[in-house]
VODOGU-341931 format. One record per residue (C-alpha): z, y, x. Coordinates in steps of 0.001 Angstrom, whole numbers, plus 500000, padded with zeros to 6 digits. Layout:
BEGIN
ZYX/...
This chain:
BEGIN
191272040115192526/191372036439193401/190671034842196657/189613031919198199/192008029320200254/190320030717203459/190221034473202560/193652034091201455/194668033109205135/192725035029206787/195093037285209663/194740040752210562/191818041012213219/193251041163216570/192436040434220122/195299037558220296/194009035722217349/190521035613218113/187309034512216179/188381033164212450/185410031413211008/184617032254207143/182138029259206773/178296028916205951/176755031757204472/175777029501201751/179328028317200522/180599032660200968/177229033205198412/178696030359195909/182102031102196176/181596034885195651/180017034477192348/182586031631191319/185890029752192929/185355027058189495/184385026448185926/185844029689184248/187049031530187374/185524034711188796/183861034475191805/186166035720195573/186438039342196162/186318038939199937/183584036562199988/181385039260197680/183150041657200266/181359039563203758/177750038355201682/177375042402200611/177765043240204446/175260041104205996/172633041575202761/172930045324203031/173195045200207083/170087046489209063/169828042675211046/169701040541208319/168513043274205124/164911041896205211/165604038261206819/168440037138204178/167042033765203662/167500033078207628/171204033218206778/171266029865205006/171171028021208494/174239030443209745/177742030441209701/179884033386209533/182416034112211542/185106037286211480/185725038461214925/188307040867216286/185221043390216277/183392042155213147/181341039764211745/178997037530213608/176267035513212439/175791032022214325/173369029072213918/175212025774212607/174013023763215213/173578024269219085/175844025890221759/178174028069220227/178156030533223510/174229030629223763/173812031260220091/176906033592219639/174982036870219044/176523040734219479/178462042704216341/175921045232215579/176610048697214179/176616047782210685/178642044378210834/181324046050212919/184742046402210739/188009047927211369/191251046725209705/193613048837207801/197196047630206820/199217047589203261/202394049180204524/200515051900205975/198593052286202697/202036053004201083/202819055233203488/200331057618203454/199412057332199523/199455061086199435/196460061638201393/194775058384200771/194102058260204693/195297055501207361/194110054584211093/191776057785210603/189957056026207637/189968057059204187/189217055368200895/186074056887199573/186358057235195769/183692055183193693/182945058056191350/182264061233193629/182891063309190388/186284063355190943/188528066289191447/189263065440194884/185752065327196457/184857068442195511/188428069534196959/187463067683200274/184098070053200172/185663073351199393/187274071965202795/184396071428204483/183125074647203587/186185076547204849/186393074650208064/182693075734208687/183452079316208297/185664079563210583/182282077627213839/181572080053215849/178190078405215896/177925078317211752/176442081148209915/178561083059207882/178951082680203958/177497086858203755/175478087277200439/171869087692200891/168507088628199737/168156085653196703/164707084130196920/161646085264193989/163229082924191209/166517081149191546/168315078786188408/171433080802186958/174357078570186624/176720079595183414/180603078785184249/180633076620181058/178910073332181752/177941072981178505/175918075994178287/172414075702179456/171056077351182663/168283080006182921/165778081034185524/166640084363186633/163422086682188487/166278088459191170/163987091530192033/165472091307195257/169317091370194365/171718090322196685/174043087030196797/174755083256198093/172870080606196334/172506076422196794/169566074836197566/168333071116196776/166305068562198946/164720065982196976/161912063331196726/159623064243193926/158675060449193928/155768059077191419/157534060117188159/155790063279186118/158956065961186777/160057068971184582/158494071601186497/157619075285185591/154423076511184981/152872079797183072/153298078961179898/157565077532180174/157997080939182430/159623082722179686/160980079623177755/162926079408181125/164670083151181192/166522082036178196/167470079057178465/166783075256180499/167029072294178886/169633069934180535/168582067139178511/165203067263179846/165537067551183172/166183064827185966/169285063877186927/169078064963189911/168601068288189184/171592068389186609/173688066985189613/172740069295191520/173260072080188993/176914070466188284/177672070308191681/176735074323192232/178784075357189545/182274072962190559/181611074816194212/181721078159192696/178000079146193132/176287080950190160/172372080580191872/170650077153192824/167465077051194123/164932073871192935/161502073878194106/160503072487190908/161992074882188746/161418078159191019/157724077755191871/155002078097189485/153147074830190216/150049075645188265/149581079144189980/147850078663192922/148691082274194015/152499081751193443/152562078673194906/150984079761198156/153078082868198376/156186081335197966/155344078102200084/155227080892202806/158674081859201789/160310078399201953/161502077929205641/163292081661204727/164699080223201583/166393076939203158/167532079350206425/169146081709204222/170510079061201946/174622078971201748/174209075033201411/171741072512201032/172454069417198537/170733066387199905/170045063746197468/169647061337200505/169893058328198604/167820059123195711/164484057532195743/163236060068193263/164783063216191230/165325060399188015/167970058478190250/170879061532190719/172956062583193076/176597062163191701/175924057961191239/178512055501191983/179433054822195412/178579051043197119/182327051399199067/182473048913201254/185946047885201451/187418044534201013/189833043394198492/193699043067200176/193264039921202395/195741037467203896/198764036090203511/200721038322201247/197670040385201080/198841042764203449/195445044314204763/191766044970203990/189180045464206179/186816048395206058/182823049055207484/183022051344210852/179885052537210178/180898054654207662/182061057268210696/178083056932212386/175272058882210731/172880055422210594/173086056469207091/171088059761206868/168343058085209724/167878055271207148/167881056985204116/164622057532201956/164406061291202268/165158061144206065/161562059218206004/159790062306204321/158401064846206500/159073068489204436/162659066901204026/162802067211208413/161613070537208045/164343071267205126/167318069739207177/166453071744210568/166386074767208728/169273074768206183/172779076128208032/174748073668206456/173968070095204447/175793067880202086/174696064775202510/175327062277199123/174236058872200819/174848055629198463/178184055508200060/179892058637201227/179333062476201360/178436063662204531/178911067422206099/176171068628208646/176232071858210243/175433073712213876/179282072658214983/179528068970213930/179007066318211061/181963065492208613/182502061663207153/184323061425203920/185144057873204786/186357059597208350/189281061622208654/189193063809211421/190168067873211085/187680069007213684/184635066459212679/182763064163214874/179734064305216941/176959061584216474/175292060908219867/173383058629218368/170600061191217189/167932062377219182/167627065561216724/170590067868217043/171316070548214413/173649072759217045/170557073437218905/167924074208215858/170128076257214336/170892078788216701/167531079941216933/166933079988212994/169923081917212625/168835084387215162/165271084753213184/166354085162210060/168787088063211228/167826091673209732/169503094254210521/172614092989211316/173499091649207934/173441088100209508/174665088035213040/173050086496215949/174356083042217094/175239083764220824/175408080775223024/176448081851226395/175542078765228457/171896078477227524/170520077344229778/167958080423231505/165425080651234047/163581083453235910/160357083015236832/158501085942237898/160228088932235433/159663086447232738/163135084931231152/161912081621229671/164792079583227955/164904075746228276/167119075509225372/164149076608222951/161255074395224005/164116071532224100/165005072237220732/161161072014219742/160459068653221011/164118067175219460/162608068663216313/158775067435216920/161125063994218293/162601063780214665/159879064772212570/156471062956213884/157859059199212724/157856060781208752/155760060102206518/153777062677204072/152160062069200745/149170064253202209/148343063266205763/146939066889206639/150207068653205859/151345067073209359/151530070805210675/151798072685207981/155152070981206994/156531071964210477/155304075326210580/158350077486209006/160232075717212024/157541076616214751/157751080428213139/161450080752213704/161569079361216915/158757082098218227/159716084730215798/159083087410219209/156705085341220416/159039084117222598/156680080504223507/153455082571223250/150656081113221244/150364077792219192/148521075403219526/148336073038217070/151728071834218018/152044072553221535/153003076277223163/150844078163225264/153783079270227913/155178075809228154/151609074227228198/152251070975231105/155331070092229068/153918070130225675/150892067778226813/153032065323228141/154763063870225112/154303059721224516/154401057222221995/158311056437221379/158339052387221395/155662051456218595/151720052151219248/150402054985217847/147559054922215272/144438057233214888/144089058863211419/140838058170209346/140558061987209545/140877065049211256/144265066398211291/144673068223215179/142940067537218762/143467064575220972/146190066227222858/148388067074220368/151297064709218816/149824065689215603/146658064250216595/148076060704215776/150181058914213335/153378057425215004/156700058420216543/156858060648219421/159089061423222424/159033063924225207/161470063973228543/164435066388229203/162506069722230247/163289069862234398/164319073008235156/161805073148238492/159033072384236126/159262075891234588/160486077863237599/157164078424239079/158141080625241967/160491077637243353/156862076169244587/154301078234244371/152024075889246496/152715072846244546/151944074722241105/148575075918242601/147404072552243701/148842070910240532/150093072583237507/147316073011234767/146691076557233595/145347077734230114/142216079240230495/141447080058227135/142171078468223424/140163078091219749/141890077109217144/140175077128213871/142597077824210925/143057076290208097/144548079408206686/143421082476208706/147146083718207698/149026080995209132/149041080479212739/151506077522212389/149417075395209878/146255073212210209/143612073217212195/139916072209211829/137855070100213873/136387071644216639/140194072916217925/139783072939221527/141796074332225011/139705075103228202/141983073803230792/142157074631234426/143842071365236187/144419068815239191/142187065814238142/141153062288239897/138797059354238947/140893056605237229/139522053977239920/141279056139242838/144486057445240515/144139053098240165/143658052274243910/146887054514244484/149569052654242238/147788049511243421/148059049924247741/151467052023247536/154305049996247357/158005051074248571/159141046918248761/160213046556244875/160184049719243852/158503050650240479/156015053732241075/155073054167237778/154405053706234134/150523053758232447/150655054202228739/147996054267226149/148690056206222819/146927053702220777/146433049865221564/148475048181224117/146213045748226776/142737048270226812/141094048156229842/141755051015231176/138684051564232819/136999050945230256/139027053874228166/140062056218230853/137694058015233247/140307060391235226/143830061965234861/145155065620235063/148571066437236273/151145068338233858/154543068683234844/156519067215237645/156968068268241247/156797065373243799/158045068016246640/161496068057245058/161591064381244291/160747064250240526/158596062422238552/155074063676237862/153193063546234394/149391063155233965/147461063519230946/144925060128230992/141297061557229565/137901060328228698/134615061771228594/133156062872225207/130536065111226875/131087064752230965/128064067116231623/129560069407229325/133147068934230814/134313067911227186/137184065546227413/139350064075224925/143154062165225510/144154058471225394/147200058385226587/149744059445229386/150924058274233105/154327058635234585/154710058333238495/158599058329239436/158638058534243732/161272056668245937/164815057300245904/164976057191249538/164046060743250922/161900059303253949/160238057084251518/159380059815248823/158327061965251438/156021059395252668/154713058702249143/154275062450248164/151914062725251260/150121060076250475/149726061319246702/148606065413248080/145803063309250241/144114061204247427/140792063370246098/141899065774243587/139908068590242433/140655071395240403/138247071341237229/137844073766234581/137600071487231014/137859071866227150/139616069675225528/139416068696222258/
């Protein structure tokens, strides 16, 4: 591949040689799609324009690069205006501009494994022999996490496709009558195209035989992938459901979080923007061409080893795809550039060499801690065993064992989920619920409230908008105080562990902690606890409440010299007047005696003689680090007028 007089001199990044600059974006655009009249264009030019156009900075702002030059630093590349101060303008390598540098020599030396400085050259063509090779891996390193399920057969779901060990043979749909074995699963956008589905009148067309030809390539990828793994059953909504049975569709849609859960693996067609697109595509590998003198080394993208990838995809924007991913024990990923492993123990990076896989701190979601408790639901009989975790984190209150680790796990899931989007608004509980059912199979978090869990009631009212305002729907979907309530990305704090233990302070909880006095939730589905609601959902809630103008006056005359007392947040529009939108607060969670923060739910009247009250946002108060002073401002809090009311809120 031929190269340009600057990427042809271009030295190994390094600390000691400092910044090398490429040029203006302009002249690496030209000279990547030609170095002269009847000369192909430079490989590492195409190599640097393909990073920034594809980078997260600069995807949606590529015409701002024209006034830039380019400039390959020991960490990257970095984008900088052509005029002004060079330090004020230099601006930092992010994630996705970041590149590592991997050396010729040591690409001879290792061509056996095709792995160097822990990177390794991802194929373009994932067909080949030695991806599915690097799965079968995967898969064998996973049995042997003591936090992974194991590979036991189990019950196969209603319907599953039958994979023939010749690939030229057509597959069938097989009715299993409740015979035993592993199967494959597949998460997929539907997207706007008409798909091959089954209905009534193909159900027996499809016990003989399936058309390859005729369905999309995502489901023959998938199918192809099954059968070079070894697995003779794939499950594919599509194909498995009756879609124009209204009956089958509802009593297998009840079946589905137990179908993923029991799942060997899930395929992910995270790249695919709809089941037409495939799975087993061409890979984008972004690797240079062999640059320098000599061309002795290439440079490769670091965030191949970060999971950026699956946040950013297109499925990871669809809500039932969240629900899928929490639920399936183990995922492979096909992103546009790499396969990726997921599972309870860790996440493996094809482009990443590392025998014991990688965690990704950069998630707020966390599989390890989902899975656990789907594990442990879906366990009959001993046929699947429990996942034991033996530092879960416990706590006693009264004779009552409540475990942090679950209602944790249910706001990293609610975390994850509530930014997705959904085709149909009003499945924004419904597409949760098979997770909400396995994480209170006992009834281990009591009842559920549209969201939110009766024993852990303070904690699940005080979740708040993540960065972006929320919006209100232009329906009903669930009650003001519920994160379903509103379209937008949620967030909740770490669960303290005094928050829970209610014996630690019984005097404090009495004055402070809201209790559940009673609940109504109308059901969508009388059958299904976890799904919608109706309007006219309410909770009649026992709590500490003050006027807004005193909970006001209080932030405003208590000052500890610069300390900051406190955050006010609105779910929807930022710069309301508050007391024009909020009447009075309730406290939720939070204990001021041991020098934690305190939530408080903000509310507004809808019917004050009635004591019917709806939300509009949230309050944080966080006291003085100096004992003395946070003793001083937790008496001064206890002594403002609270009173206890009894209100339904809706």
């Amino acid at each position: 591949m031929e190269l340009c007089s600057v990427c042809s001199q271009l030295v190994a990044s390094d600390p000691v040689v400092g910044d090398q600059i490429l040029g203006p974006y302009d002249e690496l655009l030209l000279k990547s799609q030609s170095l002269g009249p009847g000369r192909a264009g430079c490989g590492g030019c195409e190599f640097f324009s393909t990073i920034l156009q594809s980078s997260k900075t600069w995807s949606d702002r590529i015409p701002e690069l024209s006034d830039h030059t380019i400039t390959l630093s020991p960490d990257g590349l970095l984008v900088r205006a052509l005029s002004g101060p060079i330090d004020l303008l230099r601006e930092e390598v992010d994630y996705d501009l970041e590149l590592t540098t991997c050396f010729a020599e040591e690409k001879r030396d290792h061509q056996s494994n095709n792995t160097f400085l822990g990177m390794t050259l991802v194929s373009p063509n994932p067909r080949e022999s030695s991806c599915f090779n690097l799965i079968d891996d995967w898969i064998n390193q996973c049995t042997e996490h003591v936090k992974c399920s194991p590979l036991n057969p189990v019950a196969l779901p209603k319907r599953v496709i039958e994979i023939p060990i010749d690939p030229l043979a057509p597959p069938r749909l097989r009715i299993t009558n409740g015979a035993l074995g592993r199967y494959v699963i597949l998460s997929h956008c539907w997207g706007v195209k008409r798909l091959m589905t089954l209905t009534n009148s193909l159900l027996p067309e499809y016990q003989e035989a399936i058309s390859l030809e005729l369905l999309p390539n995502s489901f023959t990828d998938a199918i192809e992938i099954s059968r070079r793994l070894g697995f003779r059953y794939i499950w594919i909504d599509a194909l498995c459901i009756i879609q124009d049975n209204a009956e089958d569709w509802d009593q297998e849609a009840g079946k589905m979080a137990s179908y993923y859960g029991l799942s060997t693996l899930m395929i992910s067609a995270t790249a695919a923007e709809d089941s037409s697109r495939g799975i087993l595509n061409r890979r984008d590998v972004s690797r240079s061409p062999m640059l320098g003198k000599g061309k002795s080394f290439y440079l490769h993208q670091i965030m191949l080893r970060h999971s950026f990838q699956l946040n950013s995809s297109i499925l990871s924007t669809r809500g039932w795809a969240a629900q899928e991913r929490m639920l399936a024990p183990r995922i492979l990923h096909y992103t546009r550039q790499q396969m990726i492993w997921e599972c309870a123990a860790c996440l493996f990076y094809e482009a990443f060499s590392s025998a014991g896989g990688i965690k990704d701190w950069y998630d707020v979601y966390s599989k390890s801690a989902c899975q656990q408790f789907v594990t442990e639901a879906l366990s009959q009989e001993s046929t699947i065993p429990r996942y034991q975790d033996h530092n879960a984190k416990m706590l006693e209150c009264g004779s009552k064992g409540i475990s942090l680790d679950r209602i944790e796990t249910w706001h990293q899931c609610v975390g994850m989920y509530s930014s997705r989007f959904l085709s149909v608004p009003t499945d924004k509980l419904h597409a949760i619920a098979g997770v909400a059912r396995m994480l209170n199979h006992s009834g281990q978090l009591g009842e559920y409230l549209a969201g939110i869990w009766s024993t852990h009631l303070a904690v699940g009212l005080a979740w708040k908008k993540e960065s972006r305002n929320l919006a209100s729907p232009p329906f009903y979907i669930a009650p003001s105080w519920s994160w379903a309530g509103v379209e937008g990305a949620v967030e909740y704090n770490v669960v303290l562990a005094s928050t829970l233990t209610v014996d630690a302070n019984e005097s404090w909880a009495k004055t402070f902690h809201p209790k559940l006095i009673d609940q109504h939730m109308i059901l969508q589905n009388e059958h299904n606890v976890y799904g919608a609601v109706l309007e006219g959902s309410h909770i009649i809630v026992e709590g500490a409440c003050l006027r807004y103008a005193d909970f006001d006056q209080f932030f405003e005359a208590y000052e500890v010299g610069d300390h900051y007392v406190g955050q006010i947040t609105l779910d929807m529009e930022d710069g309301q007047d508050f007391l024009g939108t909020c009447d009075f607060c309730m406290c939720l969670e939070g204990n001021l005696d041991c020098h934690e923060s305190m939530d408080l739910l903000l509310l507004s009247w809808v019917d004050q003689e009635a004591r019917v009250a709806q939300r509009v946002g949230i309050a944080t108060i966080l006291p003085p680090w100096q004992e003395e002073d946070a003793e001083q401002f937790t008496r001064t809090f206890k002594t403002a007028s609270w009173e206890r009311r009894t209100l339904k809120l809706v």
